[in-house]
N, CA, C and O of each residue as an XYZ file, in Angstrom:
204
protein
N     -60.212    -54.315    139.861
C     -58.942    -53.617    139.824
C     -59.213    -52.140    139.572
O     -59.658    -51.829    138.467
N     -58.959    -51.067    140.613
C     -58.988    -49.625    140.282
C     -57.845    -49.119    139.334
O     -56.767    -49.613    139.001
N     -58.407    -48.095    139.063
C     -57.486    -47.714    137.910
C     -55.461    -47.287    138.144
O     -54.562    -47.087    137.326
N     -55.510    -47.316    139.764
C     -54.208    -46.966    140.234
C     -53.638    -48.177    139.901
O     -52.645    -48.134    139.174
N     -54.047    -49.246    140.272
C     -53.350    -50.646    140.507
C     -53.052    -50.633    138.984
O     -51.984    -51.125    138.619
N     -53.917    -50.103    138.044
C     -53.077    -51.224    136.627
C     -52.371    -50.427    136.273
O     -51.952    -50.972    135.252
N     -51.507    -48.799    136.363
C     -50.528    -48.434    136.641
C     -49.466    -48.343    137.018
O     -48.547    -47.641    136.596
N     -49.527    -49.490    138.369
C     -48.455    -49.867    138.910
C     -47.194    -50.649    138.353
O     -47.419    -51.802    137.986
N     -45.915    -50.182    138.243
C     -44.888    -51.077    138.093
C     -44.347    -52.047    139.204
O     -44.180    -51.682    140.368
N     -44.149    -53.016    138.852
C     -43.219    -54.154    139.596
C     -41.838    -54.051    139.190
O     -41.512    -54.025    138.003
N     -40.999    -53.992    140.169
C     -39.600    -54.699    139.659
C     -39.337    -55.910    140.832
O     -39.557    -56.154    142.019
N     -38.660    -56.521    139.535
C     -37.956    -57.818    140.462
C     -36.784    -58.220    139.863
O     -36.233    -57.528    139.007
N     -36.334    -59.335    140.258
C     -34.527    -59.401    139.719
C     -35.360    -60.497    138.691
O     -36.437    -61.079    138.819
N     -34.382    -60.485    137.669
C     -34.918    -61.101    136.193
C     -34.394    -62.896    136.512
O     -33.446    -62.966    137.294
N     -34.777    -63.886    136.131
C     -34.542    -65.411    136.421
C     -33.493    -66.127    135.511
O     -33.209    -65.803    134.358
N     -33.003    -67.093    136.187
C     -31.754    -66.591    135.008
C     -32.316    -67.532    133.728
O     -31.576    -68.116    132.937
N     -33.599    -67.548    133.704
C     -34.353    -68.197    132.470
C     -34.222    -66.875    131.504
O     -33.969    -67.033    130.309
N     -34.431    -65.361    132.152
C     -34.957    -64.575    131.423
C     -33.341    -63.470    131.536
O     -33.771    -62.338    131.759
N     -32.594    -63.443    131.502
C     -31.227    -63.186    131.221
C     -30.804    -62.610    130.194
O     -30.528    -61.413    130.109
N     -30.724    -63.457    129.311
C     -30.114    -63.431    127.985
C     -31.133    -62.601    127.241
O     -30.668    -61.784    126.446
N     -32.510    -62.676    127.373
C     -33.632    -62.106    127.029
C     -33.457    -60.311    127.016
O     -33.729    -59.491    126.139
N     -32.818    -60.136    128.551
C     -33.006    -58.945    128.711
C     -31.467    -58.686    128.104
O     -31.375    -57.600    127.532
N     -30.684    -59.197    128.117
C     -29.089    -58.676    127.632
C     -29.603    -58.265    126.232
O     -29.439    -57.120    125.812
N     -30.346    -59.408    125.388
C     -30.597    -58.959    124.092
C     -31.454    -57.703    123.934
O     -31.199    -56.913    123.025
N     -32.365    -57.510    124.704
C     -33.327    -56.294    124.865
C     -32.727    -55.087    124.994
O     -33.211    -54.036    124.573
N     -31.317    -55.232    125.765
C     -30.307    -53.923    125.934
C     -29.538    -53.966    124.814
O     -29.235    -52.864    124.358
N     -29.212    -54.749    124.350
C     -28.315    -54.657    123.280
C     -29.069    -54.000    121.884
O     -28.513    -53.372    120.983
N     -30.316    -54.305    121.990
C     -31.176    -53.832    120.266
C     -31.263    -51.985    120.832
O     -31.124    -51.027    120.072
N     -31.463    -51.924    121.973
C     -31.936    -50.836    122.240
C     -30.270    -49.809    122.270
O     -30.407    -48.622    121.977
N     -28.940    -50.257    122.584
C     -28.162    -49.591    122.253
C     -28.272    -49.452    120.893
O     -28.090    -48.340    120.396
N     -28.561    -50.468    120.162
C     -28.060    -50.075    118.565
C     -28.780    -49.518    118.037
O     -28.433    -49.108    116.929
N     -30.105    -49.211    118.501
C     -30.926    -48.357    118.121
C     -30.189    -46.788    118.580
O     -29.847    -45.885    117.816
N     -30.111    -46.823    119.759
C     -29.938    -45.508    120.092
C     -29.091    -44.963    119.295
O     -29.374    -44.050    118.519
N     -27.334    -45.781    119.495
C     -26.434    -46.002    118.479
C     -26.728    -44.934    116.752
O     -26.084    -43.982    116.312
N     -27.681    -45.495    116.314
C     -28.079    -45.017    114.984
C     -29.108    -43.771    115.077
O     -29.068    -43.069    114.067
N     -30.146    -43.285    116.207
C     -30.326    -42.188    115.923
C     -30.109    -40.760    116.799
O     -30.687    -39.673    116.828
N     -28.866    -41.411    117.551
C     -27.918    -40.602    118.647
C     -26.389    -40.485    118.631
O     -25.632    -41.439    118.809
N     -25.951    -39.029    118.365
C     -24.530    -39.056    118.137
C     -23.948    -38.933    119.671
O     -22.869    -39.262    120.162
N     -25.160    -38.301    120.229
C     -24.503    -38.450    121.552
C     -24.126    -39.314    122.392
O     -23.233    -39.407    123.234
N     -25.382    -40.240    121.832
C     -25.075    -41.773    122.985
C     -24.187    -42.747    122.068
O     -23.993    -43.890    122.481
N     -23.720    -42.403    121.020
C     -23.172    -43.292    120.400
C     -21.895    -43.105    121.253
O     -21.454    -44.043    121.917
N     -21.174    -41.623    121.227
C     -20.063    -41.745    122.153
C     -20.061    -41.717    123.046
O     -18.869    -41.781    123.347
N     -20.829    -41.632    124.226
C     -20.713    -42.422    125.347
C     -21.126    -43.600    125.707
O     -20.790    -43.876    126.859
N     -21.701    -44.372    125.190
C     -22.053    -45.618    125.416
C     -21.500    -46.640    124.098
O     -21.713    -46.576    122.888
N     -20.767    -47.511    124.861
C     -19.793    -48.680    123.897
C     -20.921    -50.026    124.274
O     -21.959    -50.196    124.914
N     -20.206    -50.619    123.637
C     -20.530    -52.050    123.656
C     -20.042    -52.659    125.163
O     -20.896    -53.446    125.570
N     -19.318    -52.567    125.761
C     -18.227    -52.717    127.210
C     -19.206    -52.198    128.020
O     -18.733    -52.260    129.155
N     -20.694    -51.551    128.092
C     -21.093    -51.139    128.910
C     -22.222    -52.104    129.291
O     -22.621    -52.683    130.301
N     -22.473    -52.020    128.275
C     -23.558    -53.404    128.351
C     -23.137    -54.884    128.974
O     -23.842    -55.717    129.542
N     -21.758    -54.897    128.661
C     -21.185    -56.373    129.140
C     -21.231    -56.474    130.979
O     -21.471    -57.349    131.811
N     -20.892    -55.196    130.984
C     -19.995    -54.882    132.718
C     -21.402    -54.964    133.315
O     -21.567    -54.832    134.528
C-alpha cells in the first residue's frame, strides 16, 4: 500500500445496521459544539439533526 492509498477517504451510504450509530455520533457532536460554541448553539437546534 503506497502512502496515497492510506489517505484515501471512502464514502458510502451508512447500513441501516449503522444508523442510529451515526444519529448518536451527530447528536454528541452537536452537544459538544452546543457547549463550546455560542455561535452554533444558535443556529443549530435539535430539529436539525432530526430532518
Amino acid at each position: 500500500m503506497d502512502a496515497d492509498s492510506k489517505n484515501m477517504l471512502a464514502i458510502r451510504r451508512v447500513s441501516e445496521d449503522e444508523r442510529e450509530l451515526v444519529r448518536l455520533f451527530l447528536q454528541e457532536l452537536a452537544n459538544h459544539q452546543r457547549k463550546v460554541s455560542d455561535a452554533y448553539a444558535t443556529r443549530y437546534t435539535e430539529l436539525a439533526l432530526m430532518g
